[in-house]
PLY file of the C-alpha trace (Angstrom):
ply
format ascii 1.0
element vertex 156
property float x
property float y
property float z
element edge 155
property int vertex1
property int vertex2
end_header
30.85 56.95 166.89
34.54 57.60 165.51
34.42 59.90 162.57
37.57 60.00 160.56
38.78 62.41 157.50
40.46 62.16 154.21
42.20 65.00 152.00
43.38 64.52 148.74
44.59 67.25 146.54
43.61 66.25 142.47
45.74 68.53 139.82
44.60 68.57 136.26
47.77 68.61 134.28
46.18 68.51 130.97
45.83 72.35 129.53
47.66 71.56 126.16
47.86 75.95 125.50
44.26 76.62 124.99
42.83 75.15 127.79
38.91 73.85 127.52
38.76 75.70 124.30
36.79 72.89 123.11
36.33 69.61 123.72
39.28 68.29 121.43
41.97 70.74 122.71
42.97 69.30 126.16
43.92 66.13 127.78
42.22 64.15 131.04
45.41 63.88 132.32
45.64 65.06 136.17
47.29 63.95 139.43
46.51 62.59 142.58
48.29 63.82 145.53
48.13 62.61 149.04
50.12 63.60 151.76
52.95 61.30 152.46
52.40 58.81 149.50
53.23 58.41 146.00
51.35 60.51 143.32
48.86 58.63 141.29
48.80 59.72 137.89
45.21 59.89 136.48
43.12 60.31 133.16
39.90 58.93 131.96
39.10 56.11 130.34
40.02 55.39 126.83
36.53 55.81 125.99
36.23 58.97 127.34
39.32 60.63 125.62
41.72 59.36 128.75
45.20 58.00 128.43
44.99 54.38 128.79
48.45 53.87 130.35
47.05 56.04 133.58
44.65 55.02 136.54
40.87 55.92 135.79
38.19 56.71 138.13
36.25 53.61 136.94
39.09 51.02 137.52
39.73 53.11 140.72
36.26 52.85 142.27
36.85 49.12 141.29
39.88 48.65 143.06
38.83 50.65 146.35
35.61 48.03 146.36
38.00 44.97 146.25
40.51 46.25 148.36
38.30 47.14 151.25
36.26 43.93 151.18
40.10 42.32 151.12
41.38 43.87 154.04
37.61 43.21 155.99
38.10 40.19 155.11
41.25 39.32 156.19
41.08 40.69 159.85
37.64 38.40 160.06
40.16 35.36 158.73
42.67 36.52 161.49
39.79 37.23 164.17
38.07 33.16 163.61
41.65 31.48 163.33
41.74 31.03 159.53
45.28 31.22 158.14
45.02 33.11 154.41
48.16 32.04 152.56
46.73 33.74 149.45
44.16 35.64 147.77
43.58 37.58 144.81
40.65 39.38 143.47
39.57 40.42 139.53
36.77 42.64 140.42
34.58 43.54 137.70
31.94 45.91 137.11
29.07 47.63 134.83
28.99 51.17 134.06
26.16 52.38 131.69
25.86 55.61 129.86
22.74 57.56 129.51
21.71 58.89 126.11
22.99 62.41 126.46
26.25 62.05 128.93
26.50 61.09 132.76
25.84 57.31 133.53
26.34 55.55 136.34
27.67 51.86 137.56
24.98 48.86 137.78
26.41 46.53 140.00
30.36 45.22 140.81
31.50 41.94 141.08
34.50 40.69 143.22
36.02 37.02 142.61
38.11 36.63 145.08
40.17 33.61 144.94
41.37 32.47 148.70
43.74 29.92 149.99
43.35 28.87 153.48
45.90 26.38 155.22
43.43 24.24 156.75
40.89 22.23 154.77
38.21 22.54 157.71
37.95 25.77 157.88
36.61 26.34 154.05
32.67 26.72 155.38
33.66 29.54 157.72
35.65 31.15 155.29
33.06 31.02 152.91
30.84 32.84 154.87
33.25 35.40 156.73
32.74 36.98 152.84
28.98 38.06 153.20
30.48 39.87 157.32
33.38 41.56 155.13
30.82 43.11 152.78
28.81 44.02 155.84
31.47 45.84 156.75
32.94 47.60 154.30
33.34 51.02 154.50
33.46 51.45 150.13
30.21 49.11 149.55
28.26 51.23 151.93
29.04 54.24 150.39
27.78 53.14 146.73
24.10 53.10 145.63
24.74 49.61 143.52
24.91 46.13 143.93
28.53 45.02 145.03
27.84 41.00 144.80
30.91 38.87 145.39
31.69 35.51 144.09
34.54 33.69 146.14
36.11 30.73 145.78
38.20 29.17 148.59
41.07 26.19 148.63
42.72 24.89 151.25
46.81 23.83 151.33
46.41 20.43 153.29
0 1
1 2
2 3
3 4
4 5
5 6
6 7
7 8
8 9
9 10
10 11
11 12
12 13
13 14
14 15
15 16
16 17
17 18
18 19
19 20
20 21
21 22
22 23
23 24
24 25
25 26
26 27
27 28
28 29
29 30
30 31
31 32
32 33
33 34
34 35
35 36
36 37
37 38
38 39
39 40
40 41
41 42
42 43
43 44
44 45
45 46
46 47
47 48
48 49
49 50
50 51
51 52
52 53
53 54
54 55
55 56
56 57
57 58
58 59
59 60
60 61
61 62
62 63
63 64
64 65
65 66
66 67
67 68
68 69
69 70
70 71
71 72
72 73
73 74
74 75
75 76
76 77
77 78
78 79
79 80
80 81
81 82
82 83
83 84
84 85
85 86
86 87
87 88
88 89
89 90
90 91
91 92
92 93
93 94
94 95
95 96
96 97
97 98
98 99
99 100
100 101
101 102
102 103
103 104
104 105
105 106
106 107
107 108
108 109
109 110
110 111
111 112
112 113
113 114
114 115
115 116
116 117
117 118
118 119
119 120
120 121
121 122
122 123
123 124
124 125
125 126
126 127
127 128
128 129
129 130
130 131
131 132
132 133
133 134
134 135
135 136
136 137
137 138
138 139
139 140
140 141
141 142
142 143
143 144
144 145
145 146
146 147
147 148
148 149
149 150
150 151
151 152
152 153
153 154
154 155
């Protein structure tokens, strides 16, 4: 078994003078640094007092779902002889709040929209979706439902 490692360093940038004073007085603002790649500039979520112009954890966690089912996804295509000429994905997802603070997400959706180049191929395709979630790395990790929804279309 092959274990690999991540590091990230995560700055909050957000004492406006007075620090956590109280719960008004400073911003969610922070940074996300890893080595050898552009900063990510973070807050929370609008509802939580973020800055709605910067990434979020929520929209994060979203995006890491979709993009490792994606790229699973994609070497399966590659692996069976299905040519992807496109594909796009508006994942979606349910976070609820418990009476008090702390919450947690439900279940994600992904809707990824595929094009293949050959019309034949569509039933494999389909079904190279439920090996990519199989496989990815991000879905095992969570303790929700990640359900995906895709829809493929073919060029010919």
């Amino acid at each position: 078994m092959k274990t690999h490692h991540y590091h990230s360093t995560i700055t909050w940038t957000g004492n406006k003078g007075s620090g956590t004073s109280d719960y008004l007085s400073y911003s969610r603002d922070h940074v996300i640094t890893i080595e050898n790649k552009p900063d990510l500039l973070g807050s929370s979520d609008t509802a939580f007092r973020g800055d709605g112009t910067k990434h979020n954890p929520e929209d994060m966690l979203l995006a890491s779902l979709s993009v490792c089912h994606m790229l699973w996804y994609l070497h399966l295509c590659a692996d069976a002889g299905i040519i992807v000429t496109a594909y796009t994905d508006t994942p979606s997802g349910i976070l609820q709040e418990r009476e008090g603070g702390g919450g947690k997400f439900t279940v994600v959706n992904l809707h990824p929209i595929v094009t293949i180049s050959n019309a034949d191929m569509i039933e494999l395709a389909l079904s190279l979706h439920e090996k990519a979630h199989d496989n990815c790395f991000i879905a095992n990790s969570v303790n929700f439902p990640v359900k995906h929804e895709p829809r493929i279309t073919a060029e010919d």
